[in-house]
C-alpha positions in Angstrom: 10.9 -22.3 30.4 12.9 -24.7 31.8 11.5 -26.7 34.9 13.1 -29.4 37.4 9.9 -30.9 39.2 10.4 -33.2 41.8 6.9 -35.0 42.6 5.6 -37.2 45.9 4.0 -39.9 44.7 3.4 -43.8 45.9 3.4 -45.9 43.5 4.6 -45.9 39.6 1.9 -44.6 38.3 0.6 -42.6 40.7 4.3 -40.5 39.7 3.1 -40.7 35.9 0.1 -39.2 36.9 1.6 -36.5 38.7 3.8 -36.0 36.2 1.0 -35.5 33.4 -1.1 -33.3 35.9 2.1 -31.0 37.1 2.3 -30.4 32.9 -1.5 -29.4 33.2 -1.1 -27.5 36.1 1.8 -25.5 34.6 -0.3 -24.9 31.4 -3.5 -23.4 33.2 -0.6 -21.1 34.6 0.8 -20.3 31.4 -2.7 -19.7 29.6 -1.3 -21.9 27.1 -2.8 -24.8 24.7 0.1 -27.1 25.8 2.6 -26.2 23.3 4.7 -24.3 25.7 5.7 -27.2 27.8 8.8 -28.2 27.2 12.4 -28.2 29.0 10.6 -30.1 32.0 12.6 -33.0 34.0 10.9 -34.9 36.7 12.3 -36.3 39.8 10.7 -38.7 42.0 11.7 -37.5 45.7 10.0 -40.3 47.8 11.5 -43.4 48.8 11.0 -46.3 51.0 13.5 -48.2 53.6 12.6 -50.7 55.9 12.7 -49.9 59.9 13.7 -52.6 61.9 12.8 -51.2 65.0 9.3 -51.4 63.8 8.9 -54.4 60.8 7.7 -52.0 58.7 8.4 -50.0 55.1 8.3 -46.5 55.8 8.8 -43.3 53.6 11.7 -41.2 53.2 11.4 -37.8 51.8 14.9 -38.0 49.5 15.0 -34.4 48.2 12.8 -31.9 49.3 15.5 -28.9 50.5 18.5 -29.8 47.8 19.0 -31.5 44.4 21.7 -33.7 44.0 22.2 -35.3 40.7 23.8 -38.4 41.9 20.6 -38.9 43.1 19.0 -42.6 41.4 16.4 -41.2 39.4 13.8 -44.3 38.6 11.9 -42.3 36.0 15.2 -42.2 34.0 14.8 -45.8 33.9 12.1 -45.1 31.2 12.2 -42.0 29.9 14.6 -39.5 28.2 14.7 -36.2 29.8 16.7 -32.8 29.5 19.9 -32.5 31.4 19.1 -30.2 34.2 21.5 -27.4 34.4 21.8 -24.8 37.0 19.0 -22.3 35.1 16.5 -24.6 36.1 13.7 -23.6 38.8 13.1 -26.8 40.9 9.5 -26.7 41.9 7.2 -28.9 43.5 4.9 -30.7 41.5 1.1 -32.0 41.3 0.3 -33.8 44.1 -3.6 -33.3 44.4 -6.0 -36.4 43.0 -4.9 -37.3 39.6 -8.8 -38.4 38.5 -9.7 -38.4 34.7 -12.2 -36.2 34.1 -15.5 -38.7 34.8 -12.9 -41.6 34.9 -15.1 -42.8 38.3 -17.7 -44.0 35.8 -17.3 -45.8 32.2 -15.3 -43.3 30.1 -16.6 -42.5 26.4 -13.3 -41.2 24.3 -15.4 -39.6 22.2 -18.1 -37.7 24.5 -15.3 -37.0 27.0 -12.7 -35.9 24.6 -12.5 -32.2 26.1 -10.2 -33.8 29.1 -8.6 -37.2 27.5 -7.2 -35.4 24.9 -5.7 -32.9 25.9 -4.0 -35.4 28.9 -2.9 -37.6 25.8 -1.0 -34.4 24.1 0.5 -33.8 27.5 1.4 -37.4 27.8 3.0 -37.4 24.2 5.6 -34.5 25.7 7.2 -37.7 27.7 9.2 -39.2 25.6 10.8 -43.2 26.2 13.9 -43.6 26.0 15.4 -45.8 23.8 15.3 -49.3 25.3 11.4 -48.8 26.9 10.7 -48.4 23.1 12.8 -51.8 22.0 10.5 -53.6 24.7 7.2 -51.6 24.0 7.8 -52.9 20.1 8.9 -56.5 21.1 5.9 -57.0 23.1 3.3 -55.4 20.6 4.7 -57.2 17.8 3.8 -60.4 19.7 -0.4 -59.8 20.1 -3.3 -58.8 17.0 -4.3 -56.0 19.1 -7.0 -55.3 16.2 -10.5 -54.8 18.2 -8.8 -56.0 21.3 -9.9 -55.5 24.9 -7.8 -54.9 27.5 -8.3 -55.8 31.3 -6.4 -54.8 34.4 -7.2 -57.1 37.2 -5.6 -55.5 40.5 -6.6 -57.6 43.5 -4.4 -58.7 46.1 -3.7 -55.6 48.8 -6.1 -53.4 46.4 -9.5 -54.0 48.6 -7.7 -53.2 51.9 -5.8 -50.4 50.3 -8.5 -48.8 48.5 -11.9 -49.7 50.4 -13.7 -46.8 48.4 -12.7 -48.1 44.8 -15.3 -51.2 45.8 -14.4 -54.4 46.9 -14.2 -56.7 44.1 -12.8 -60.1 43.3 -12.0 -62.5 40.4 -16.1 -63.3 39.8 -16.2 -59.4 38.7 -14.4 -58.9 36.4 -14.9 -62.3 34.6 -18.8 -61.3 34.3 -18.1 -57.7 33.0 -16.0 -59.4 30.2 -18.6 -61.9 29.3 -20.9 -58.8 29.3 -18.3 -57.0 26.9 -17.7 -59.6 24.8 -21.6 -59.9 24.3 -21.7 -56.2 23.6 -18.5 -56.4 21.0 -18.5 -59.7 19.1 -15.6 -57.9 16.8 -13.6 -58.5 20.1 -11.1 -62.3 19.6 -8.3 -61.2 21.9 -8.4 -60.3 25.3 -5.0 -58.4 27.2 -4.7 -59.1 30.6 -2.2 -57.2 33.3 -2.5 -58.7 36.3 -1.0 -58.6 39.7 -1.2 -62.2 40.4 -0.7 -65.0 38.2 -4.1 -67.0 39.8 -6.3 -64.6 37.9 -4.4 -65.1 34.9 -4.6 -68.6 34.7 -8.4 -69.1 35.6 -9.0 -66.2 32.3 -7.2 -68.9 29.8 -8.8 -72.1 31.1 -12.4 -70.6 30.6 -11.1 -68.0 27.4 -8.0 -70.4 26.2 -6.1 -69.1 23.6 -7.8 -65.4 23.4 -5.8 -64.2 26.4 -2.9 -62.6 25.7 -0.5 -61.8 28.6 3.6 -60.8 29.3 3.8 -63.9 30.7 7.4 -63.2 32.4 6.8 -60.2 34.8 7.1 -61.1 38.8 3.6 -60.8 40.1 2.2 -62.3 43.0 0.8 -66.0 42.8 -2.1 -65.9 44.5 -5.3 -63.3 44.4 -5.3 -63.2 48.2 -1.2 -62.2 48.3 -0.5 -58.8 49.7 1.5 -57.1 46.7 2.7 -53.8 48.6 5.3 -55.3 49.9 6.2 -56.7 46.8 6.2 -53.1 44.7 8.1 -51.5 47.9 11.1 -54.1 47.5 11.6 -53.5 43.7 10.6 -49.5 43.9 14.1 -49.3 42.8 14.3 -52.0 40.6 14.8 -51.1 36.9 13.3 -54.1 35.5 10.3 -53.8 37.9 9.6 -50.4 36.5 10.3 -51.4 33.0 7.5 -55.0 33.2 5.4 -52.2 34.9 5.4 -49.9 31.9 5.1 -53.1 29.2 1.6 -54.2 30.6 0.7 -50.5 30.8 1.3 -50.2 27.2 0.0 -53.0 26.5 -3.6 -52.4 27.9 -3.2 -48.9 26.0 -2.8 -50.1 22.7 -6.7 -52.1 23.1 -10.4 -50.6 21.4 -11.7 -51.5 24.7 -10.4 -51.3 28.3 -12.0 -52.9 31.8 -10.5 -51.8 35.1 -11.2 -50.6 38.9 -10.4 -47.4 39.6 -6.5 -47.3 39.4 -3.5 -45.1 38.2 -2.9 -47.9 35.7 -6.0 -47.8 34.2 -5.5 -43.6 33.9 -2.2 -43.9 32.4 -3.4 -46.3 30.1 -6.3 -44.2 28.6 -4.3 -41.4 28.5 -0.8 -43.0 26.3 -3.5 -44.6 24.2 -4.1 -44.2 20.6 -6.6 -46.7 20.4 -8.8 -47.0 23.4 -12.4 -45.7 22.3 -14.3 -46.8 25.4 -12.6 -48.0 29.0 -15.7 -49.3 31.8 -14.8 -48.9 35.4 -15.9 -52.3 37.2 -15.6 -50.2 40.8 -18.9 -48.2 39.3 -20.4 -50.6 37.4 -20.8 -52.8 40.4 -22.8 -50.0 41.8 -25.4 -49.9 39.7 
């Protein structure tokens, strides 16, 4: 089987995602447990350029009738992929929700295994290429992530963008980690990915030294900064893709994980080893 699939997606890991769920999809149609999906290379074939006529970012489909491979490929910039050769079949891929199994409510590795892991094995078929691992292993060396909990704070454009995630803001999240940190006492450090630095900074002057955070990516300063614009400018930006994927990994290689509803969080439960229990703050605000 060999597979080019070229995938709509917005942002990073809303691609990842779809990546992960085409492999799925193309399992259910190969009645297989996974082991049969191999010789697969992605393409991403959306793109954004800026209208002047209208001040605005707008999408460009890149590739949906041919395939050239001059093309700038941004998963490339992290991951090792076959050569595609002319006895690929270019295909479509997943572009449906890419929702965890449950992953709208507090996720429980163990009692929702069934779906998790199987995503994991899938996600182990995507292999980085040799710098992402340099970076992955220069960051990890840096942090004891023995017992640690990880937390994705996403605020910014998020509540404008996403409405039906919940609207949430900084007091959230810092109550759901005092709650955590009540329910774990093993927990000492705390791994935060963030889209601003403001929510950074007010996690180490009440949790000082615990936090633990890449403390060179571009992020936006302030909470109430709009960050769209910010991931449409460096969509093609290697380095943007490659701080991107170092605070992912990051968050995956925590015991615990707090999040809103978010690609991130997904791609982080599912390249994770480690995480044994992630709690949606977009749920547990509901209750």
């Amino acid at each position: 089987m060999k597979k080019h699939i070229y995938i709509a997606a917005g942002g990073i890991f809303s691609l990842v995602m779809g990546m992960i769920y085409s492999m799925k999809w193309l399992n259910s149609a190969l009645k297989t447990d996974g082991e049969n999906i191999k010789n697969i290379s992605f393409q991403q074939n959306l793109a954004w350029t800026y209208d002047n006529k209208i001040k605005e970012y707008v999408k460009i489909d890149k590739m949906e009738s041919s395939y050239n491979p001059e093309d700038l490929n941004m998963i490339d910039f992290i991951f090792d992929q076959p050569k595609i050769t002319e006895d690929y079949e270019r295909i479509k891929g997943f572009t449906g929700p890419c929702t965890i199994k449950n992953s709208k409510r507090n996720v429980d590795v163990k009692a929702d295994q069934s779906d998790i892991l199987f995503l994991r094995k899938l996600a182990r078929k995507l292999k980085f290429n040799k710098r992402m691992k340099m970076l992955i292993k220069n960051e990890e060396e840096k942090i004891n992530f023995n017992n640690a909990l990880g937390v994705h704070i996403r605020l910014t454009d998020m509540n404008g963008i996403h409405p039906e995630y919940g609207i949430l803001n900084f007091n959230d999240f810092e109550k759901r980690i005092d709650l955590i940190l009540k329910e774990h006492k093993e927990i000492k450090t705390i791994f935060v990915a963030s889209d601003n630095n403001e929510s950074i900074k007010k996690l180490v002057n009440k949790y000082s030294n615990r936090i633990k955070f890449i403390d060179y990516l571009n992020r936006c300063e302030k909470e109430s900064e709009n960050s769209y614009e910010l991931q449409l400018i460096n969509h093609e930006s290697k380095e943007f893709w490659e701080h991107g994927f170092l605070d992912m990994m990051m968050l995956s290689k925590c015991k615990y994980l707090l999040h809103r509803t978010s690609n991130v969080a997904n791609a982080s439960l599912v390249f994770s080893d480690t995480i044994i229990k992630s709690y949606n703050i977009s749920t547990l605000n509901k209750q």
